[in-house]
C-alpha positions in Angstrom: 7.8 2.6 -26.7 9.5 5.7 -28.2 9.1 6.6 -31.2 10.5 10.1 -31.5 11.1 13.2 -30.4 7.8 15.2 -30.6 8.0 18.7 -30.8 11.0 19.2 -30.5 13.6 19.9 -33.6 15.1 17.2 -35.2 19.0 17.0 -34.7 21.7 18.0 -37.0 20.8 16.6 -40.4 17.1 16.9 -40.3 14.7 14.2 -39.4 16.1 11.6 -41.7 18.1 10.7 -39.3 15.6 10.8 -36.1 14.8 8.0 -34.2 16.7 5.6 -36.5 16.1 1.9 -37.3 13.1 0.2 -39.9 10.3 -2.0 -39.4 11.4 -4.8 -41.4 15.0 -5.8 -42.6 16.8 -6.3 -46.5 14.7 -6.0 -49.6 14.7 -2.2 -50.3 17.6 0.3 -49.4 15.9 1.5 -46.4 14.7 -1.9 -45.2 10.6 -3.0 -45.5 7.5 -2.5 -44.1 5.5 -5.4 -43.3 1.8 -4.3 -44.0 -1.2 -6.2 -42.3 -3.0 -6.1 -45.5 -2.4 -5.4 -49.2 -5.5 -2.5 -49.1 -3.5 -1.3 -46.8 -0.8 -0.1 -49.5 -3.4 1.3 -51.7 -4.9 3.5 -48.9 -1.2 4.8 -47.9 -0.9 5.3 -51.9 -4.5 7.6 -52.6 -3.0 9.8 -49.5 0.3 10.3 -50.9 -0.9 11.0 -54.3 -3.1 13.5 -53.1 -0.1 15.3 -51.2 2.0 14.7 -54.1 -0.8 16.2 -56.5 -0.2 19.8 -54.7 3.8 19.5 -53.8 5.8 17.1 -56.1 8.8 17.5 -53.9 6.8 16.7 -50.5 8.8 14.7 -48.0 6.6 12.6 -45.4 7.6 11.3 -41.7 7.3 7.7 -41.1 7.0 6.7 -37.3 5.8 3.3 -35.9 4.9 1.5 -33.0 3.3 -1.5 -32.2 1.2 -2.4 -35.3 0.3 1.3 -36.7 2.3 3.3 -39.0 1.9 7.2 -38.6 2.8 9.3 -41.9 3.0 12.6 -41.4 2.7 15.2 -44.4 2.3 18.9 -45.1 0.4 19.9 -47.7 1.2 23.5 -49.3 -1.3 25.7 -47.5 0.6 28.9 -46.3 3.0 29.4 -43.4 0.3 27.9 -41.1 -0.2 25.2 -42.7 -1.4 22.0 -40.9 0.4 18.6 -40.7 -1.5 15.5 -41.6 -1.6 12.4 -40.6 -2.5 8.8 -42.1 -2.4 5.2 -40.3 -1.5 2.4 -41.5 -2.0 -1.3 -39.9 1.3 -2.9 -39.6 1.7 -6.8 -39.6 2.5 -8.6 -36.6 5.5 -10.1 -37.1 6.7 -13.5 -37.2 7.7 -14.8 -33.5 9.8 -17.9 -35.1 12.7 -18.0 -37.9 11.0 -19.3 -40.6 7.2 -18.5 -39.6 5.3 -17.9 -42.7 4.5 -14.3 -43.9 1.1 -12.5 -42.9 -1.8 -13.3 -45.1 -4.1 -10.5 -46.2 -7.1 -9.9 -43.7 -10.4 -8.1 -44.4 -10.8 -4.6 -44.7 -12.2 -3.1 -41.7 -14.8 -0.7 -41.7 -12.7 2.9 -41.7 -12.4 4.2 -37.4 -11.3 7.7 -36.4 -7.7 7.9 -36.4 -5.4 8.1 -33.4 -4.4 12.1 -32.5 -1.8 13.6 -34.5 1.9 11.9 -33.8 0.7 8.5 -31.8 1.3 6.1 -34.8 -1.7 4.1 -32.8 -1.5 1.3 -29.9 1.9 0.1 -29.0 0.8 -3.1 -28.2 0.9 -6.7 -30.6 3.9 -9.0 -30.8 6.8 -6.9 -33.0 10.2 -7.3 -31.9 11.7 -4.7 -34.5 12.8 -1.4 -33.3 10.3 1.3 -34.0 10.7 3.4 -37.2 11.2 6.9 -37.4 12.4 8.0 -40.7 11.7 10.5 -43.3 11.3 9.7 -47.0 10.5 11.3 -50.7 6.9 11.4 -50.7 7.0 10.6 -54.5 9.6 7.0 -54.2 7.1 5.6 -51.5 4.0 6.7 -52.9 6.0 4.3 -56.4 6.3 1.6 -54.5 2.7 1.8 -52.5 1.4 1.9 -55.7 3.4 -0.7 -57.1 2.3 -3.3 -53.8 -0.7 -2.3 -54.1 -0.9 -2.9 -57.6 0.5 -6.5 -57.0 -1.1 -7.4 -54.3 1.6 -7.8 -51.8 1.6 -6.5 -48.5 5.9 -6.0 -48.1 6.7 -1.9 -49.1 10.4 -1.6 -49.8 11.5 1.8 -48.1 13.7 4.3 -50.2 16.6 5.8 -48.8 16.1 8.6 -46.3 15.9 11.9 -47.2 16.8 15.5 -44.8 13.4 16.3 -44.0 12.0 20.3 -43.8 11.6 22.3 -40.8 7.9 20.9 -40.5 9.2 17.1 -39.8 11.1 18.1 -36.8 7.7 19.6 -35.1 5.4 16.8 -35.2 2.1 17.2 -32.9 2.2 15.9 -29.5 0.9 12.5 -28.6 -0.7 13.3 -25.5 -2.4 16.3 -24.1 -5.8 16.5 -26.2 -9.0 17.5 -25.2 -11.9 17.0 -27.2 -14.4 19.8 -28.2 -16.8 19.0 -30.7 -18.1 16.7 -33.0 -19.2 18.2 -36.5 -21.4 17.0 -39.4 -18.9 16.3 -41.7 -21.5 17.7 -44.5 -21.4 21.0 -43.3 -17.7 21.0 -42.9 -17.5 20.1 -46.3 -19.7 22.9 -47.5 -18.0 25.5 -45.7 -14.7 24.5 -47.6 -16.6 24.5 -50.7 -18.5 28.0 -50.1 -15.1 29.6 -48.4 -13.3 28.2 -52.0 -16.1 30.1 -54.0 -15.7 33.3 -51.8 -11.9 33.0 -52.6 -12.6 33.4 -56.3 -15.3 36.0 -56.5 -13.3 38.4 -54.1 -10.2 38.0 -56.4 -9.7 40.5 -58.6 -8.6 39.6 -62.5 -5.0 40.2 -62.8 -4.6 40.2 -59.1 -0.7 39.5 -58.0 0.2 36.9 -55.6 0.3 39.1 -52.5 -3.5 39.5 -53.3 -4.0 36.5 -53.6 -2.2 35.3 -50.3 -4.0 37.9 -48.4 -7.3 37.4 -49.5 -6.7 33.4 -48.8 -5.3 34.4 -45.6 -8.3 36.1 -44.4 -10.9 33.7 -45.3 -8.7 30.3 -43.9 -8.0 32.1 -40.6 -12.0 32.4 -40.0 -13.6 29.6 -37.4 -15.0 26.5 -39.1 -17.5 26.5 -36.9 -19.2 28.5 -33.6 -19.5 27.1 -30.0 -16.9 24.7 -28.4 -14.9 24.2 -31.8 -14.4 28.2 -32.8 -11.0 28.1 -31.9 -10.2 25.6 -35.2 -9.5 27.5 -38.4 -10.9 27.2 -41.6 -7.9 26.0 -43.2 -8.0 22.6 -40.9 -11.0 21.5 -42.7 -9.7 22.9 -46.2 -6.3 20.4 -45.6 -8.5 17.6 -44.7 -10.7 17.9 -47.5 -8.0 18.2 -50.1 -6.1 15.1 -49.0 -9.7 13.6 -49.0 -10.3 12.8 -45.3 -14.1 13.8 -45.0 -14.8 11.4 -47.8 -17.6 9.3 -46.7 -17.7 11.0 -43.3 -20.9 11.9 -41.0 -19.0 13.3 -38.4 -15.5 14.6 -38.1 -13.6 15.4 -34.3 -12.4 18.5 -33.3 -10.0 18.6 -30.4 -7.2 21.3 -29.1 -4.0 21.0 -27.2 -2.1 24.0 -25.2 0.0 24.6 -28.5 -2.7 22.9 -31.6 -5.9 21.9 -32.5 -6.7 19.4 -34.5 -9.8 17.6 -36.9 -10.2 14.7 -37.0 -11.7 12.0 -40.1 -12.2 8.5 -40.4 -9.0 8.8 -43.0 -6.8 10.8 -41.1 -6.2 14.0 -39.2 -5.3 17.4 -39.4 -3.2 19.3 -36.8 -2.3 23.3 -37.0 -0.6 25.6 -34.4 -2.0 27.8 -32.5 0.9 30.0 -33.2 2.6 30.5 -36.8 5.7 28.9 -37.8 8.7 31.0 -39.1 10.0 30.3 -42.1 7.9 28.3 -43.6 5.6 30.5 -46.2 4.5 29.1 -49.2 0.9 29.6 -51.2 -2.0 30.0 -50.0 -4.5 29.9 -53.0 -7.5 27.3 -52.5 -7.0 23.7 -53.8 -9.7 21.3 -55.0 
């Protein structure tokens, strides 16, 4: 099943219009997502507010296939800034006109996501197009919210939006090789001790080319030595500001030709091995 063009640029007019169709028909301007689970809103809802928290204006990529929903984000770390991904379980869908809806199912037990830009198993009975569309980060994380609020597992899609240079570059599907696995704790305390470096080499007054060097610097470092050195810094810093180390013990690293990535039983991180032009924006630590 296709569902997009991975790494390669979106066509003229920006990923809102790539790979075209929804998972769902009526009931919002861009159609609905059917969601296997109510929880499942919430947990797309505490990942887009967190993306939202750093970059009001934030656009995310929606793709699907099968029964997973990949949504990509950026959040505003610097001109190498990784991409994140979240899953979401999708609904199989009725086989009959008629069939009743999904009822909610329990919550599994959080499982490492699937690599940066494969949504998740193509498999299950939907016979909807894939989705591939990008959207305001802060109209769905309103209507997450809203269904998660109420219980309902149907998210009403907003219009589409022309999505930034980012969207059109998505990570690769296949192609990864696996390199470490790291105790989440210490990832977690080398993002902490790397923020605390941050501010005691900053000078007061210090303009924001300082700033951006000094960041620079410290992000660029390896998280870690052996196998994984090749992954920056700034991969676990992303994935512990859009909280996915929370209750981890272990996190994934892996690499591709062109990326490497970190993995999280909430989601994954994915940053070139290369810098993107013309995409600078701060690089001062978040929390």
């Amino acid at each position: 099943m296709n569902v997009g063009e991975q790494g390669r640029p979106a066509g003229p007019g920006g990923p809102a219009g790539a790979g075209g169709g929804t998972a769902g028909q009526g009931g919002g301007p861009g159609g609905v997502l059917r969601l296997a689970d109510p929880r499942e809103a919430a947990g797309l809802a505490a990942y887009l507010a967190r993306l939202l928290r750093y970059d009001r204006a934030a656009a995310v990529r929606l793709q699907s296939a099968g029964s997973a929903l990949a949504a990509f984000g950026r959040p505003p770390l610097g001109e190498r800034a990784p991409i994140a991904v979240r899953t979401v379980r999708l609904a199989d869908l009725p086989t009959e006109p008629g069939s009743p809806q999904p009822q909610p199912q329990p919550q599994p037990q959080p499982q490492p996501q699937p690599q940066p830009g494969s949504p998740g198993s193509e498999s299950g009975p939907r016979s909807e197009p894939p989705l591939d569309v990008t959207l305001s980060g802060g109209q769905l994380l309103d209507e997450a919210d809203a269904a998660a609020r109420e219980g309902r597992a149907l998210l009403r899609l907003p219009e589409p939006v022309t999505g930034p240079a980012w969207a059109g570059m998505l990570p690769p599907r296949t192609g990864w090789r696996p390199l470490a696995e790291l105790p989440a704790q210490a990832v977690r305390e080398a993002v902490a001790a790397a923020v605390y470096e941050f501010r005691e080499r900053l000078a007061p007054g210090a303009d924001g080319a300082e700033a951006e060097a000094v960041a620079d610097e410290i992000w660029s470092r390896p998280l870690a030595a052996g196998p994984a050195s090749a992954l920056p810094l700034r991969a676990a810093h992303a994935a512990h500001v859009l909280g996915f180390l929370s209750r981890a013990e272990t996190v994934t690293a892996s690499e591709h030709p062109a990326w490497l990535r970190l993995t999280g039983p909430f989601g994954a991180v994915a940053v070139r091995r290369a810098p993107s032009p013309g995409l600078g924006l701060g690089l001062t630590p978040l929390r």
